[in-house]
Each structure stands twice: as C-alpha cells, then as structure tokens.
PDBQT receptor file of N, H, CA, C and O in Angstrom, charges set to zero:
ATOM      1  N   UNK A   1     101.631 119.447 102.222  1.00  0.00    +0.000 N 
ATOM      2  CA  UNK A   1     100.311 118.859 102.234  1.00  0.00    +0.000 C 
ATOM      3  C   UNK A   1      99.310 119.976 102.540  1.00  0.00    +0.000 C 
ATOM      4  O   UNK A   1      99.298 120.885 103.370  1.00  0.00    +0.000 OA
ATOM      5  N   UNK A   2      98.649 119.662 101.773  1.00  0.00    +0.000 N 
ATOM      6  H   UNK A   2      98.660 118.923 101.099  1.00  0.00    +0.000 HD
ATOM      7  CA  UNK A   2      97.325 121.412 102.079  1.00  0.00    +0.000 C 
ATOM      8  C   UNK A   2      96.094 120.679 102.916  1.00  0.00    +0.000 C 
ATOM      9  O   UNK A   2      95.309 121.362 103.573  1.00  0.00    +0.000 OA
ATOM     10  N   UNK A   3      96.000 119.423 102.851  1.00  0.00    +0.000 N 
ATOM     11  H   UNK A   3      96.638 118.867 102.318  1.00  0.00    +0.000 HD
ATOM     12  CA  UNK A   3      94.907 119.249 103.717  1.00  0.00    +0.000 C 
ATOM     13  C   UNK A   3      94.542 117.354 103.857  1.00  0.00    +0.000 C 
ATOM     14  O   UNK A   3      94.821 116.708 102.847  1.00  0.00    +0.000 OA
ATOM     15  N   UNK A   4      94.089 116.752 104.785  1.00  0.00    +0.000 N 
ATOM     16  H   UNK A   4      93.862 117.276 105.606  1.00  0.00    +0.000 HD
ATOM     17  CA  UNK A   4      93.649 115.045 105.169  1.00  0.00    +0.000 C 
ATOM     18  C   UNK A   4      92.108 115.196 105.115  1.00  0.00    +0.000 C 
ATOM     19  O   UNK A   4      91.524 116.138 105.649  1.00  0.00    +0.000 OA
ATOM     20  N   UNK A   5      91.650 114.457 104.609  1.00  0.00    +0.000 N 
ATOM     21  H   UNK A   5      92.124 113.692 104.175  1.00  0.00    +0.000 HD
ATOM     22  CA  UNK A   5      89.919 113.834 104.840  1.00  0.00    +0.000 C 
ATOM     23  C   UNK A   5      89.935 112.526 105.506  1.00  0.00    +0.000 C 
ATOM     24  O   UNK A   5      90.318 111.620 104.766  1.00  0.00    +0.000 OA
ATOM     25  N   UNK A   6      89.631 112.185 106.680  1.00  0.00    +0.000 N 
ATOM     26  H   UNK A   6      89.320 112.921 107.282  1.00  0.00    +0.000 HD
ATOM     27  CA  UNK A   6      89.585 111.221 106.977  1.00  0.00    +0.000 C 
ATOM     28  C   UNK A   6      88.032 110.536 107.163  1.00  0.00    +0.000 C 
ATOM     29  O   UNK A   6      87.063 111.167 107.585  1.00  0.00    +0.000 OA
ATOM     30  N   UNK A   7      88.016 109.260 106.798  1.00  0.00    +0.000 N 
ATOM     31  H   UNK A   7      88.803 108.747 106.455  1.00  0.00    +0.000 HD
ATOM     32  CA  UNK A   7      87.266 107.818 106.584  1.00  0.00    +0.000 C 
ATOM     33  C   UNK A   7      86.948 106.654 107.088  1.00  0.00    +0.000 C 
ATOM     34  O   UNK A   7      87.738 105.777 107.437  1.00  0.00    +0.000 OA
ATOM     35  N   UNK A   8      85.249 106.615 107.157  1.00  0.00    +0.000 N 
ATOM     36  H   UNK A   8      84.607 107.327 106.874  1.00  0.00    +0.000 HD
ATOM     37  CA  UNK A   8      85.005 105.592 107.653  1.00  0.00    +0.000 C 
ATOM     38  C   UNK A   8      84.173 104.558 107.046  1.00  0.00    +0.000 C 
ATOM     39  O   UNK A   8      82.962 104.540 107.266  1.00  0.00    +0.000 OA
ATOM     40  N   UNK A   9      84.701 103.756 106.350  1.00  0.00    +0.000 N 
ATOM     41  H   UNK A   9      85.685 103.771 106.172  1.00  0.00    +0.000 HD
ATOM     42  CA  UNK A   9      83.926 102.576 105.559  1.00  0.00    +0.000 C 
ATOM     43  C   UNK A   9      83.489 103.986 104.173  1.00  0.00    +0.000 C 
ATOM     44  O   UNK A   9      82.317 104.197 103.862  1.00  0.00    +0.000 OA
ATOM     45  N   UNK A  10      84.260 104.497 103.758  1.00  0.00    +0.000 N 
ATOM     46  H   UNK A  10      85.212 104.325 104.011  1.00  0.00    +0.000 HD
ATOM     47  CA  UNK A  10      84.476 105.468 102.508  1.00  0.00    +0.000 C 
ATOM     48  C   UNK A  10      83.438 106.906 102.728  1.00  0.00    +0.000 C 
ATOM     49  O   UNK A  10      83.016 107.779 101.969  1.00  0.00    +0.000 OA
ATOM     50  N   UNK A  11      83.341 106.690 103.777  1.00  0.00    +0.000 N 
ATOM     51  H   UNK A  11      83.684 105.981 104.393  1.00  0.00    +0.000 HD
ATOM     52  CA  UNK A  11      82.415 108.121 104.389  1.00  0.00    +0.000 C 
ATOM     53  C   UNK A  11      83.289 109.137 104.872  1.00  0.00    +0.000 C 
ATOM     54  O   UNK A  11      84.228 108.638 105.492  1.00  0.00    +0.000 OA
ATOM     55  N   UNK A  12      83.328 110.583 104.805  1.00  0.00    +0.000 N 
ATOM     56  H   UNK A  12      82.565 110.988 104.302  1.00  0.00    +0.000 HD
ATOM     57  CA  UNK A  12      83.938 111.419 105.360  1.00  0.00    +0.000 C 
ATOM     58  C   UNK A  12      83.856 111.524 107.346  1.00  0.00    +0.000 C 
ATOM     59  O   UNK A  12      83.090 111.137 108.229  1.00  0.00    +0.000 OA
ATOM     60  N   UNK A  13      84.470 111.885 107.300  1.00  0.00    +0.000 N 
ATOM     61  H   UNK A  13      85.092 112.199 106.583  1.00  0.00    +0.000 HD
ATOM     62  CA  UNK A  13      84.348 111.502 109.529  1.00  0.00    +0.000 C 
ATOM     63  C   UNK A  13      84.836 113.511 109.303  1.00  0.00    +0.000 C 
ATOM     64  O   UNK A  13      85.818 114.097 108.848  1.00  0.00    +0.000 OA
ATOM     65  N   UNK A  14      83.619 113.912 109.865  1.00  0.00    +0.000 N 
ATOM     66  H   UNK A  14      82.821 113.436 110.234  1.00  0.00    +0.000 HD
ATOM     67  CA  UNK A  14      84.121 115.472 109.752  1.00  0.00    +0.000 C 
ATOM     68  C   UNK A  14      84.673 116.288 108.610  1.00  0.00    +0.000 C 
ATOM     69  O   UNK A  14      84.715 115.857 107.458  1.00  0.00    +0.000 OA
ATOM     70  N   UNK A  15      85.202 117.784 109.063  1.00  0.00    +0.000 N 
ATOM     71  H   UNK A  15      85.168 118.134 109.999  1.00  0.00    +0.000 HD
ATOM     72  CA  UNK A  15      85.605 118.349 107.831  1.00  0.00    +0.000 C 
ATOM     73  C   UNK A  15      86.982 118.242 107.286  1.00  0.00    +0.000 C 
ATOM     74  O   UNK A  15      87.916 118.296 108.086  1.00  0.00    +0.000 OA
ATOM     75  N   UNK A  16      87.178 118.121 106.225  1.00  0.00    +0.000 N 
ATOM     76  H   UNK A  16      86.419 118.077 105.575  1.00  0.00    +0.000 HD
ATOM     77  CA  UNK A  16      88.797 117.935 105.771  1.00  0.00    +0.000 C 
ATOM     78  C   UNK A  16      89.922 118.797 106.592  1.00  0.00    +0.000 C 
ATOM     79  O   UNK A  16      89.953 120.027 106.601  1.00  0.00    +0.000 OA
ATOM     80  N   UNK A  17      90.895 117.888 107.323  1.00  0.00    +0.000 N 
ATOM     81  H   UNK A  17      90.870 116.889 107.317  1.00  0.00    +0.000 HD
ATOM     82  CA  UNK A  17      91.302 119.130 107.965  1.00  0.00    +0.000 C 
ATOM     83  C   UNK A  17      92.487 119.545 107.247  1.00  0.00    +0.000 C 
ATOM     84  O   UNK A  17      93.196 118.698 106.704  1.00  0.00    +0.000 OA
ATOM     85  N   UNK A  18      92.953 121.635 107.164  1.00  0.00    +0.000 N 
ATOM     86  H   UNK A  18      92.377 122.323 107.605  1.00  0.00    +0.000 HD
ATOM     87  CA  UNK A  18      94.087 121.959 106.547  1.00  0.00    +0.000 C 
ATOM     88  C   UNK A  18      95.470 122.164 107.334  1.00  0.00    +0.000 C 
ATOM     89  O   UNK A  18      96.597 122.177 106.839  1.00  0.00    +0.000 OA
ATOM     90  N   UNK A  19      95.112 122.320 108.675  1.00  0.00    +0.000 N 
ATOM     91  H   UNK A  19      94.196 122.309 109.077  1.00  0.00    +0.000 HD
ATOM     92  CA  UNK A  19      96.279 122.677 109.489  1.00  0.00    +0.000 C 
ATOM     93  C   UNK A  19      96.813 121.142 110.268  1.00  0.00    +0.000 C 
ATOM     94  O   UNK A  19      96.095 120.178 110.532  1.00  0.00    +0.000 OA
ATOM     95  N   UNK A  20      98.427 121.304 110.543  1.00  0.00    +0.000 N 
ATOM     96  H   UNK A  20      99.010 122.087 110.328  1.00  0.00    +0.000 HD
ATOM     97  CA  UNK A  20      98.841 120.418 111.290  1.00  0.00    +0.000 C 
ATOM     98  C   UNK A  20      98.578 120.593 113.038  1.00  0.00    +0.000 C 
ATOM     99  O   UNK A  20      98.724 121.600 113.731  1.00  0.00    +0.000 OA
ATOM    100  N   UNK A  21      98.212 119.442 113.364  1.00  0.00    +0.000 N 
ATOM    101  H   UNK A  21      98.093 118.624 112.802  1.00  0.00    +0.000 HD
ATOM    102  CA  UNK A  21      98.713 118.303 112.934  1.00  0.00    +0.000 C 
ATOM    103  C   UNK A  21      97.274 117.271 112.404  1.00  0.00    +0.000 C 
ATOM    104  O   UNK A  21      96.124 117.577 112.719  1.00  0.00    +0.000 OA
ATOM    105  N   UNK A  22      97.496 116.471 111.860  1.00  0.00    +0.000 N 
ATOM    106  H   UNK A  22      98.430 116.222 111.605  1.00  0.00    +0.000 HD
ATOM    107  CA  UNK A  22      95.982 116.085 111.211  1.00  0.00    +0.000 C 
ATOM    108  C   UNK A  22      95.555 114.691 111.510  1.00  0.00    +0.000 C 
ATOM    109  O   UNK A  22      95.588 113.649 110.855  1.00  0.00    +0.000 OA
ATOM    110  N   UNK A  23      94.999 115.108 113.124  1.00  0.00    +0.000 N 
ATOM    111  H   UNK A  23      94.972 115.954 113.656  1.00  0.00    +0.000 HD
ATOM    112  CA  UNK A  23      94.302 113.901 113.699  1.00  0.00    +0.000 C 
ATOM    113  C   UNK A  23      92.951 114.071 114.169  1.00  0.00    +0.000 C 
ATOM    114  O   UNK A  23      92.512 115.218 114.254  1.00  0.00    +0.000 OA
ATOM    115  N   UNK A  24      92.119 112.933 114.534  1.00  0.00    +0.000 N 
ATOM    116  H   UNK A  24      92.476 112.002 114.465  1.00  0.00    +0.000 HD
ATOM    117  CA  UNK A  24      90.818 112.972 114.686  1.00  0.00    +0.000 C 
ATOM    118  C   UNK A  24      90.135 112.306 115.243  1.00  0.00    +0.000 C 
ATOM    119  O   UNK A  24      89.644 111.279 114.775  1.00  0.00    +0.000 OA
ATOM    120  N   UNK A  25      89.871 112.932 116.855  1.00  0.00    +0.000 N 
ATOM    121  H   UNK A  25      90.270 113.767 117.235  1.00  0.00    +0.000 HD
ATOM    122  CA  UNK A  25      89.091 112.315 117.979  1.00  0.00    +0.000 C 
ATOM    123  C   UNK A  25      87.454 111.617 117.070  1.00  0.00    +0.000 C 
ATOM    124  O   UNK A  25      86.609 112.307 116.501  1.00  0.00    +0.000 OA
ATOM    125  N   UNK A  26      87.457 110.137 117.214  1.00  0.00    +0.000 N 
ATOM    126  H   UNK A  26      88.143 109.576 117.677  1.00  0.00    +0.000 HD
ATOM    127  CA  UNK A  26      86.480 110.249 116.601  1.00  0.00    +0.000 C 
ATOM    128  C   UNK A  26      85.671 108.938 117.888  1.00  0.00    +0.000 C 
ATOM    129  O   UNK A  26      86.155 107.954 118.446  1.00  0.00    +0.000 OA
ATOM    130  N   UNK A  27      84.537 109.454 117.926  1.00  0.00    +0.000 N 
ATOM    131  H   UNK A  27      84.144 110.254 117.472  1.00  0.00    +0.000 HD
ATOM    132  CA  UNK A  27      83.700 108.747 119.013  1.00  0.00    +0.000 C 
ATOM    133  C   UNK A  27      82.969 107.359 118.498  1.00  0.00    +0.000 C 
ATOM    134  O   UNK A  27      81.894 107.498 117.915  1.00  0.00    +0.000 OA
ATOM    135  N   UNK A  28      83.441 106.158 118.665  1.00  0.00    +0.000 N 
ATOM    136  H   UNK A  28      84.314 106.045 119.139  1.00  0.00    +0.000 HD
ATOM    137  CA  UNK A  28      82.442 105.190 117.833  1.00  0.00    +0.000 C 
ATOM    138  C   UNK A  28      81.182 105.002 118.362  1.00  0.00    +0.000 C 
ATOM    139  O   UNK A  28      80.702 103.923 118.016  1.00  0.00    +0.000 OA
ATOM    140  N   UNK A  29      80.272 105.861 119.286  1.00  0.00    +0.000 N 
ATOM    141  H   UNK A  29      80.662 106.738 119.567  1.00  0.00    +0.000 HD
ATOM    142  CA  UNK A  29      79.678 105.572 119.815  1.00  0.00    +0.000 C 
ATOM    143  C   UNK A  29      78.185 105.961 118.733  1.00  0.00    +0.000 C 
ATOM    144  O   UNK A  29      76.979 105.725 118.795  1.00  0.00    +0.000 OA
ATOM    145  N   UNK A  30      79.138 106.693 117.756  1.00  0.00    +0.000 N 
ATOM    146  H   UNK A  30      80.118 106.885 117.706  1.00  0.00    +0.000 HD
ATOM    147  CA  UNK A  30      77.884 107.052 117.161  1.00  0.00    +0.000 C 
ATOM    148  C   UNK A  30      78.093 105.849 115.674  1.00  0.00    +0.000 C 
ATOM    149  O   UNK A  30      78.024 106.208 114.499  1.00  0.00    +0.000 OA
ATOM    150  N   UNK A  31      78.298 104.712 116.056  1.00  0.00    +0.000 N 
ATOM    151  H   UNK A  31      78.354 104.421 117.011  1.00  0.00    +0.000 HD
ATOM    152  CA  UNK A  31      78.516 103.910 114.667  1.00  0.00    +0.000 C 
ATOM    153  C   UNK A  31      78.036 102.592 115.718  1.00  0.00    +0.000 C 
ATOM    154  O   UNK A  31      77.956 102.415 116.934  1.00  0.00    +0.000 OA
ATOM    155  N   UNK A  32      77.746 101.720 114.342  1.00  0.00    +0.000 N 
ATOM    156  H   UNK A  32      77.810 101.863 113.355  1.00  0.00    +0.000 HD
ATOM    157  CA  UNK A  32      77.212 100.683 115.065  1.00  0.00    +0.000 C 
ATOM    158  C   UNK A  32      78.612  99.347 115.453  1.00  0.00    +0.000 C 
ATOM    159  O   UNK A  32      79.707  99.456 114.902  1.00  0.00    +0.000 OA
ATOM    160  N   UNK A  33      78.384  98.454 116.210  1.00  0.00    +0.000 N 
ATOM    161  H   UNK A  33      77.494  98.365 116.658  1.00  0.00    +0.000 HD
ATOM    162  CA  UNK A  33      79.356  97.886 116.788  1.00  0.00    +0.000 C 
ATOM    163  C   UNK A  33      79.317  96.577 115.370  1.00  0.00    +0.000 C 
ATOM    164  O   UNK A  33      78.432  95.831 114.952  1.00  0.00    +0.000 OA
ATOM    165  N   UNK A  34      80.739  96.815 114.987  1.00  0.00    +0.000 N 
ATOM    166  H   UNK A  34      81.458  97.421 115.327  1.00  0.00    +0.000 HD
ATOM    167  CA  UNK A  34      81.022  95.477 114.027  1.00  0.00    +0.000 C 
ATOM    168  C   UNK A  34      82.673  96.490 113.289  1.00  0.00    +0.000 C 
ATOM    169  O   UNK A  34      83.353  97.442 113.674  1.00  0.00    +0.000 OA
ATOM    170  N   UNK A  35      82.669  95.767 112.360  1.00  0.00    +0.000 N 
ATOM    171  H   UNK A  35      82.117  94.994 112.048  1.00  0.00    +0.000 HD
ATOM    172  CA  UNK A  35      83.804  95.787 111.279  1.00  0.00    +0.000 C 
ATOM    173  C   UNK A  35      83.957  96.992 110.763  1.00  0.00    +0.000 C 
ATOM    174  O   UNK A  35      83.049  97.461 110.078  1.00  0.00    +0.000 OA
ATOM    175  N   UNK A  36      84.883  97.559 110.948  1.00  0.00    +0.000 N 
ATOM    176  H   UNK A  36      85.621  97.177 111.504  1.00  0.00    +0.000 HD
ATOM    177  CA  UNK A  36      85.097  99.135 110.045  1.00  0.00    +0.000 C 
ATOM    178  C   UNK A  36      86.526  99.232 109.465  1.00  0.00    +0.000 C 
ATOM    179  O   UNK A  36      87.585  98.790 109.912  1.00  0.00    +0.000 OA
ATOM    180  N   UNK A  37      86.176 100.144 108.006  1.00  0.00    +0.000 N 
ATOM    181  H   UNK A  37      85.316 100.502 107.643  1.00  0.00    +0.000 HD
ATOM    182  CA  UNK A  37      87.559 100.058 107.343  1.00  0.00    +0.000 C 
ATOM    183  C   UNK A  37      87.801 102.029 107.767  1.00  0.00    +0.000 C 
ATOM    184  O   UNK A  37      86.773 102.686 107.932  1.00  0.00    +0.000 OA
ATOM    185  N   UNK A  38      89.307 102.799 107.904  1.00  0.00    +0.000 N 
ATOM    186  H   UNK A  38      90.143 102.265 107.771  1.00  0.00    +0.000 HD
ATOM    187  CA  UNK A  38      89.317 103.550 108.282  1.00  0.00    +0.000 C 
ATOM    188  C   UNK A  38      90.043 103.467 107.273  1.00  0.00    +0.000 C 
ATOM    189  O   UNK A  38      90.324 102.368 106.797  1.00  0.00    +0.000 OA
ATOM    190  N   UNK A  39      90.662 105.069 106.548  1.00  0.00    +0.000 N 
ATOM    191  H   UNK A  39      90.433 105.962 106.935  1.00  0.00    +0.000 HD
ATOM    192  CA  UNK A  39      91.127 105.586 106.005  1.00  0.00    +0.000 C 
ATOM    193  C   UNK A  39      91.854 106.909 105.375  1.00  0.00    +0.000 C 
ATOM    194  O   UNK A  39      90.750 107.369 105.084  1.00  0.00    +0.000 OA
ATOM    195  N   UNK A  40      92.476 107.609 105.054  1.00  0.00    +0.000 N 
ATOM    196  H   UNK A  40      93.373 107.236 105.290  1.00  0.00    +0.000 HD
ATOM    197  CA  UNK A  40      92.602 108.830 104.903  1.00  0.00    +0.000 C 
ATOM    198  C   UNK A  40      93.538 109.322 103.444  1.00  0.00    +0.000 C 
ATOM    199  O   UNK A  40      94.395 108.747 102.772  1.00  0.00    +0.000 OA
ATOM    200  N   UNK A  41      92.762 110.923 103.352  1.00  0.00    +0.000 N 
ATOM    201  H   UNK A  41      92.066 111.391 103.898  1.00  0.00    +0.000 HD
ATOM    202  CA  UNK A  41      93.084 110.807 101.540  1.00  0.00    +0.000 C 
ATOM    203  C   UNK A  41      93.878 112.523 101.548  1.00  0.00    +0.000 C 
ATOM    204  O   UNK A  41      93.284 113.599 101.625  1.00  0.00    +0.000 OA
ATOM    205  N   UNK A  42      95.522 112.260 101.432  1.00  0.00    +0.000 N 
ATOM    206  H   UNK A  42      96.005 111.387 101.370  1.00  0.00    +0.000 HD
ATOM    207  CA  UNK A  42      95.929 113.653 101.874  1.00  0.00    +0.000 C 
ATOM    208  C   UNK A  42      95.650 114.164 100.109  1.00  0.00    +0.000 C 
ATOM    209  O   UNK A  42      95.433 113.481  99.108  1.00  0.00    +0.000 OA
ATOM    210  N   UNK A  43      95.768 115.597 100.297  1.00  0.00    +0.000 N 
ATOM    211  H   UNK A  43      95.944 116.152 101.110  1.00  0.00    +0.000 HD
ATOM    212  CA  UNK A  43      95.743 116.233  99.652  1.00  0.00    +0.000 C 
ATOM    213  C   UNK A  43      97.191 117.218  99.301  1.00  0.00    +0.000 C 
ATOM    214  O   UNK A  43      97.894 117.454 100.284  1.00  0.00    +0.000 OA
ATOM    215  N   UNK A  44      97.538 117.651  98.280  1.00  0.00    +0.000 N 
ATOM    216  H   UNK A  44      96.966 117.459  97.482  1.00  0.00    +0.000 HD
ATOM    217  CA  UNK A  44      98.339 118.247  98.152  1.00  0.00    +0.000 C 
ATOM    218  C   UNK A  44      97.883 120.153  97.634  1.00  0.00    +0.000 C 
ATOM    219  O   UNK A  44      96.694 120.470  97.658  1.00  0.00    +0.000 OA
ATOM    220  N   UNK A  45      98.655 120.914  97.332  1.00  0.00    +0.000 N 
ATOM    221  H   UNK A  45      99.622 120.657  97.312  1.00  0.00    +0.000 HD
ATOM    222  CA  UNK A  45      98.122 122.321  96.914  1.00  0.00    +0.000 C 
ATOM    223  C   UNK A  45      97.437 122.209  95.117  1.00  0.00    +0.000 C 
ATOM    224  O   UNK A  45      96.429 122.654  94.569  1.00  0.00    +0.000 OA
ATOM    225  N   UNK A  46      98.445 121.493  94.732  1.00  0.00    +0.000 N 
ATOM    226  H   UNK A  46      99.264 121.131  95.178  1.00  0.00    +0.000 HD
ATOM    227  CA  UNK A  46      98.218 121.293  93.584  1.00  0.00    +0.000 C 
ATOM    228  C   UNK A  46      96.139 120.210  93.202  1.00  0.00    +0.000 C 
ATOM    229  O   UNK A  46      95.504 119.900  92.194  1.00  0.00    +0.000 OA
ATOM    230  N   UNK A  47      96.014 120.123  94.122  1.00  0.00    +0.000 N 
ATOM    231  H   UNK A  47      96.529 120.375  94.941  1.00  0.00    +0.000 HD
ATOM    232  CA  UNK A  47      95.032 119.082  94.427  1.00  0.00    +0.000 C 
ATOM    233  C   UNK A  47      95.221 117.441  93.690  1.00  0.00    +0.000 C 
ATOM    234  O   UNK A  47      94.326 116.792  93.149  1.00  0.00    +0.000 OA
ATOM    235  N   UNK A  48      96.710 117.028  93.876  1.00  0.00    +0.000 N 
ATOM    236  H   UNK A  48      97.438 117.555  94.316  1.00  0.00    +0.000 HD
ATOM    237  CA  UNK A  48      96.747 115.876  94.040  1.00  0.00    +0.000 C 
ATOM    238  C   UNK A  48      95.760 114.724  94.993  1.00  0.00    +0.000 C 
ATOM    239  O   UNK A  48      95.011 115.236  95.824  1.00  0.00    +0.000 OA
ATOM    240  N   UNK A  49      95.764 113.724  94.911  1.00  0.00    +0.000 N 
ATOM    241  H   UNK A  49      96.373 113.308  94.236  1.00  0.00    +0.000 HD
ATOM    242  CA  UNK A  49      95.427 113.568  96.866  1.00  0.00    +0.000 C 
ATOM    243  C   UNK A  49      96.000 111.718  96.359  1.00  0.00    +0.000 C 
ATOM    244  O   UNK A  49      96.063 111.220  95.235  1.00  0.00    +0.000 OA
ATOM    245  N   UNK A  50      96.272 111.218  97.485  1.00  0.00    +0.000 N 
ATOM    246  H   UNK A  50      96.220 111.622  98.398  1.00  0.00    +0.000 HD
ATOM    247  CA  UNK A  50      96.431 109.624  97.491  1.00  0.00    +0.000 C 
ATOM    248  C   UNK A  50      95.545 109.114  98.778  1.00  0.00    +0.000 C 
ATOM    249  O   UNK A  50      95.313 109.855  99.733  1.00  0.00    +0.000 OA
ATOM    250  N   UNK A  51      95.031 107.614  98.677  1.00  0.00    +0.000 N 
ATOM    251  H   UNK A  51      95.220 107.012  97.901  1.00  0.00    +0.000 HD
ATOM    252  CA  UNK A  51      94.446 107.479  99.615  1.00  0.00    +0.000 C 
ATOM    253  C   UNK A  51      95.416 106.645 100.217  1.00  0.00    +0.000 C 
ATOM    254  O   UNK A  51      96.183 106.004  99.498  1.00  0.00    +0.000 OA
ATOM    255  N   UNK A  52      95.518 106.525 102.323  1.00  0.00    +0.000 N 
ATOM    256  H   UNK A  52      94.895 107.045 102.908  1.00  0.00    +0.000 HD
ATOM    257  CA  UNK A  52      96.165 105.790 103.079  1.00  0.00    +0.000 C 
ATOM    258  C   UNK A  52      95.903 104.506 102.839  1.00  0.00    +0.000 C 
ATOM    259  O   UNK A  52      94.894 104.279 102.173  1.00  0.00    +0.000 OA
ATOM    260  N   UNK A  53      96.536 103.618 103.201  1.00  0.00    +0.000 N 
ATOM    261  H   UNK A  53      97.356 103.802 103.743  1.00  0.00    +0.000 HD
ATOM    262  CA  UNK A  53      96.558 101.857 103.362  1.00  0.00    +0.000 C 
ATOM    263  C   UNK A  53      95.492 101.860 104.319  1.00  0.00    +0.000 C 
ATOM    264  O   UNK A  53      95.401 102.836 105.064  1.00  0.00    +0.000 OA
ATOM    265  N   UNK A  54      94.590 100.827 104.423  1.00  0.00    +0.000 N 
ATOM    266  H   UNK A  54      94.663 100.035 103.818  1.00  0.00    +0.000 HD
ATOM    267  CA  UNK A  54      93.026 100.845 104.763  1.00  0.00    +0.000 C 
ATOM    268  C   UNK A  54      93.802 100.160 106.667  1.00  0.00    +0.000 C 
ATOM    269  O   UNK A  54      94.918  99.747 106.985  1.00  0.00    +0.000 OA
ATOM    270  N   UNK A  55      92.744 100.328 107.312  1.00  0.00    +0.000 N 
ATOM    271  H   UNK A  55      91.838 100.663 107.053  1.00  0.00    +0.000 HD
ATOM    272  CA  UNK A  55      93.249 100.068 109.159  1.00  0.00    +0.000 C 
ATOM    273  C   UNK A  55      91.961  99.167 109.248  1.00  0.00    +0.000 C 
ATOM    274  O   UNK A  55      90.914  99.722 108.915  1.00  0.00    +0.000 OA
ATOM    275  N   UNK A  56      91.909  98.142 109.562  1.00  0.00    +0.000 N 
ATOM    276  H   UNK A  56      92.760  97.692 109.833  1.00  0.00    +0.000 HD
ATOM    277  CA  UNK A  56      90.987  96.949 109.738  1.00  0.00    +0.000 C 
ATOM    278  C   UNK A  56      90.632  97.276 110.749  1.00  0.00    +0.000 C 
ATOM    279  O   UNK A  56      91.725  97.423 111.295  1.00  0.00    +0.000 OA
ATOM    280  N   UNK A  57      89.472  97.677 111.932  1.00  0.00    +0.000 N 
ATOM    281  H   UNK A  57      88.584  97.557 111.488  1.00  0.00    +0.000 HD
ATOM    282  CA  UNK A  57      88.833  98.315 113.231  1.00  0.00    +0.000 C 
ATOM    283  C   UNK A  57      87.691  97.219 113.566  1.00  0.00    +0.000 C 
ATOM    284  O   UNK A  57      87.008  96.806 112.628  1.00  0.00    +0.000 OA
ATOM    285  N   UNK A  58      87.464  96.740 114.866  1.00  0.00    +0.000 N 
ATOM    286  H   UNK A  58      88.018  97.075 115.628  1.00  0.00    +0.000 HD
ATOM    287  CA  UNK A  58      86.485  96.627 115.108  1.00  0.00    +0.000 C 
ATOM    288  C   UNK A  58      85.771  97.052 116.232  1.00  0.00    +0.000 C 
ATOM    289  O   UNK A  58      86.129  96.732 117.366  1.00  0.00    +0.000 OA
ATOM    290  N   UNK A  59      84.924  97.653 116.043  1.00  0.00    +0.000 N 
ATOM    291  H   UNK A  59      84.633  97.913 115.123  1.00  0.00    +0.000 HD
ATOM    292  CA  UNK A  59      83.843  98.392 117.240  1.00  0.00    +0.000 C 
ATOM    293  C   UNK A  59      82.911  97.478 117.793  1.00  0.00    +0.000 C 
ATOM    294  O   UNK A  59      82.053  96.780 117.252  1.00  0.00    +0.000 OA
ATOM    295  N   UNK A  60      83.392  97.677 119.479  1.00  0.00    +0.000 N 
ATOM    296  H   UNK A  60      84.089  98.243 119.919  1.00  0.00    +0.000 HD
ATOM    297  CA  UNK A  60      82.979  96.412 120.235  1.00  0.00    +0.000 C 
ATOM    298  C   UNK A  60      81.836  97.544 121.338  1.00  0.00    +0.000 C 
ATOM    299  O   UNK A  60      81.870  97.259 122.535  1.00  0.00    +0.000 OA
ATOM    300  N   UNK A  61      80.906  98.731 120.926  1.00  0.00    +0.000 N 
ATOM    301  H   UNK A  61      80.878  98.963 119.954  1.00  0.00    +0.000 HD
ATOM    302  CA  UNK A  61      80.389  99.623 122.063  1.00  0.00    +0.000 C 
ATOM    303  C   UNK A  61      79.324  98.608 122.753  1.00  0.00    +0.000 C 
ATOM    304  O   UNK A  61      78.472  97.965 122.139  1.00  0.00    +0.000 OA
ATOM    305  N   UNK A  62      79.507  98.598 123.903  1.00  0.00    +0.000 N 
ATOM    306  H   UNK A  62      80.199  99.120 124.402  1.00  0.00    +0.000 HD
ATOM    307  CA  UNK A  62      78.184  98.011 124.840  1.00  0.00    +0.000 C 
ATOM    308  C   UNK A  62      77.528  99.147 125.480  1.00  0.00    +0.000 C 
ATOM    309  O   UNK A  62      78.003 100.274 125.624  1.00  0.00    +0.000 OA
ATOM    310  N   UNK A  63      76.280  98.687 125.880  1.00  0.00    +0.000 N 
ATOM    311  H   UNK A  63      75.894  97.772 125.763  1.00  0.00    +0.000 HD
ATOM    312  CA  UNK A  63      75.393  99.422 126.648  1.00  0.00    +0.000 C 
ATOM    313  C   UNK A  63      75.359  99.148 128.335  1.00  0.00    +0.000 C 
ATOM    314  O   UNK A  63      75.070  98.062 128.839  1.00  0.00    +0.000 OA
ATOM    315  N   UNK A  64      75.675 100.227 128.994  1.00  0.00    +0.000 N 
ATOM    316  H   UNK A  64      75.910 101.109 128.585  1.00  0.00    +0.000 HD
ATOM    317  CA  UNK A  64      75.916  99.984 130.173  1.00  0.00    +0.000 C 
ATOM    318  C   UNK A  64      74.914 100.392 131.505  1.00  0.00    +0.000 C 
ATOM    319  O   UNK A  64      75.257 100.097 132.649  1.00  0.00    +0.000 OA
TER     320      UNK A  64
C-alpha cells in the first residue's frame, strides 16, 4: 500500500498519509455536532485505490 486518505462526509481529514501505520487523531471539535459518514481510500503504487466500507458516527460536542 503506498498511501490512505482518510474522510469525512467525502472531504479529505488532512494529508494522505504514506507511512505505516495509517491512523488519524482527528478532533470533532472542529465539525459540527450531528451525523457523519467516515471513510478511507487506500492507495496502491500502481495508483490503484478502493474506498473503505462507510462507519456511521455521530458527533455529540457540547459546550462547557
């Protein structure tokens, strides 16, 4: 695998990453609180890519 883009409601969340391992602290604080589809689209060298099975999320941020 040469590289993951990971997704939020079909938006990029940061830069594609190439090295393992390919995860991604992502803060919902900067998204608004409701329904989000998450996703991720590996890539291969050849520049194949497939996209992941979609993760149903919901962002519950309150103000404290």
């Amino acid at each position: 695998m040469a590289g993951v883009q990971f997704r939020v409601d079909g938006a990029n969340v940061g830069a594609e990453l190439t090295t393992t391992p390919y995860t991604l602290a992502w803060n919902t604080t900067q998204n608004a609180s409701g329904a989000r589809v998450l996703t991720a689209i590996a890539r291969d060298a050849a520049g194949n890519q497939t996209t992941s099975t979609a993760v149903n999320v919901t962002i519950a941020n309150s103000v404290i």
